[in-house]
N, C-alpha and C positions, 0 to 999 in steps of 0.2 A: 655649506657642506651637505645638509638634505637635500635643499633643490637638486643637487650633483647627481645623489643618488636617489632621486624621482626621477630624473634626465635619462639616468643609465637604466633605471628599474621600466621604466614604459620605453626606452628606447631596444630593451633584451625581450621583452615581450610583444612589441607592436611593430617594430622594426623589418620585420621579412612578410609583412601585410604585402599582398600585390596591390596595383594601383587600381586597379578594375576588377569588378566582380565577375563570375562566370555568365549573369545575364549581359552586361556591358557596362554596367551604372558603375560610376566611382563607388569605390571602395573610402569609407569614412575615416575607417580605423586605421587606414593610412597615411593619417595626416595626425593622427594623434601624437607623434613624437616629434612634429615640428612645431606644434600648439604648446606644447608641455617647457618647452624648448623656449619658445617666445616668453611664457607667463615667467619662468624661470629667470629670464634676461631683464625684463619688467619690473621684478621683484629685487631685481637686484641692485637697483637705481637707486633706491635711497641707502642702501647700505653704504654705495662707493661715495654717493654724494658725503653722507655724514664722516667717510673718513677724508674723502679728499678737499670737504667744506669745513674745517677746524672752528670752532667759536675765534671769536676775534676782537680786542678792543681799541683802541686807537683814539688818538684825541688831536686839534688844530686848533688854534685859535676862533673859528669860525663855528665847530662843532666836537660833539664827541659820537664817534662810530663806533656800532656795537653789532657784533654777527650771534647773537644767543643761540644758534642753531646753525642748518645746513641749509637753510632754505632761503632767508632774504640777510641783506645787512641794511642797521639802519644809520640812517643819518640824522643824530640828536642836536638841531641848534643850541648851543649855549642859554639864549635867552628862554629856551623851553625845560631844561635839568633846574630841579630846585636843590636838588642834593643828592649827592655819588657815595654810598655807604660801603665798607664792607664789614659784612656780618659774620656769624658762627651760627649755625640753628643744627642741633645736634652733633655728627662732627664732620657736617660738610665747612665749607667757606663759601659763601656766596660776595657779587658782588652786586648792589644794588641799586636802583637808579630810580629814584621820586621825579615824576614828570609836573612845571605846573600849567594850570587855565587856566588860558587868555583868551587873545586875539591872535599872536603868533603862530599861523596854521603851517609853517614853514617847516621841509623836513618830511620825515616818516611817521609814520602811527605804529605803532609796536600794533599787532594783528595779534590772532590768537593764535596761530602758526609759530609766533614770536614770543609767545610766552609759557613755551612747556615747563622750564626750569622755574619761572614765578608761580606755575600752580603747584606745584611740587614743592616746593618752599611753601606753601598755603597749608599743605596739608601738612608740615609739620609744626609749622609756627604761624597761624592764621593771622595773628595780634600784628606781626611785624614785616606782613605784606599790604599795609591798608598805605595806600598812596603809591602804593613801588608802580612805576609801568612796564619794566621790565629788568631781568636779571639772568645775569653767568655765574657756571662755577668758578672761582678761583683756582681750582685745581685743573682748569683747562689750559693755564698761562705758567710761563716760566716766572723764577723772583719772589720777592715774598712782598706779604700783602702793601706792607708801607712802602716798599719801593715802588710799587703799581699804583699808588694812589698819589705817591709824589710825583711821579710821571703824569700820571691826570693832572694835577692842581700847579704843575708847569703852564698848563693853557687855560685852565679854568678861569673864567673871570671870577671879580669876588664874590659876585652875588650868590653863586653855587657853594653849595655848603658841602665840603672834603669831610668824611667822618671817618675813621677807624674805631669799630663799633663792636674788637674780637677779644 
């Protein structure tokens, strides 16, 4: 809605610039409302990405996929999840995902890209992000939390530890 009206405010002001100066040199100030315009469209990329890119979780026998953002999804092998939590920390719901070390380099690395909602969960409850490598809100999914983790622990093998922790 601002960009809009920065778009309209330097396109009502800059908009009847001529293209040429009275020496012959381009005129600058007449490319200011398609500059204004670009930064505008630019800026507006991750907005549509973050509505048209939904968090996402998903589980296969092979792995569990997790989109914690708009930006990448990741592919968690089984054999790399030690344990799929979900928490309360204040009155969010999180869901949360303890990664362990090995040798199985198989799969994604949660980035820090990947991990906005884990630091944000840090600053409220530091204690109960030591291990996690990354985490969704709950409240980005339909269903209630036990049906979403029974959904998970359909494919989980055993060695993953299924928590309900609210």
């Amino acid at each position: 809605m601002s960009a809009t009206l920065a778009v309209l405010l330097v396109r009502a002001l800059f908009g009847d610039e001529p293209e040429t100066l009275d020496s012959g040199a381009h005129n600058p100030l007449a490319d200011v409302p398609m500059w204004t315009a670009g930064l505008a469209l630019v800026g507006a990329v991750p907005i549509a990405l973050a509505v048209l890119r939904r968090p996402r979780v998903g589980a296969n026998h092979f792995a569990l996929t997790l989109r914690p953002g708009w930006v990448r999804t990741l592919v968690l092998p089984w054999s790399r999840v030690g344990e799929v939590a979900a928490i309360e920390v204040g009155d969010e719901r999180f869901l949360v995902v303890r990664l362990l070390d090995g040798l199985d380099r198989t799969g994604t690395d949660p980035a820090w890209i990947d991990q906005n909602v884990l630091r944000e969960l840090a600053r409220l409850d530091e204690r109960r992000t030591r291990g996690v490598g990354v985490a969704v809100r709950l409240r980005d999914f339909n269903g209630t939390p036990d049906g979403q983790l029974a959904a998970l622990a359909a494919f989980a093998p055993d060695q993953v530890q299924i928590a309900n922790k609210l």
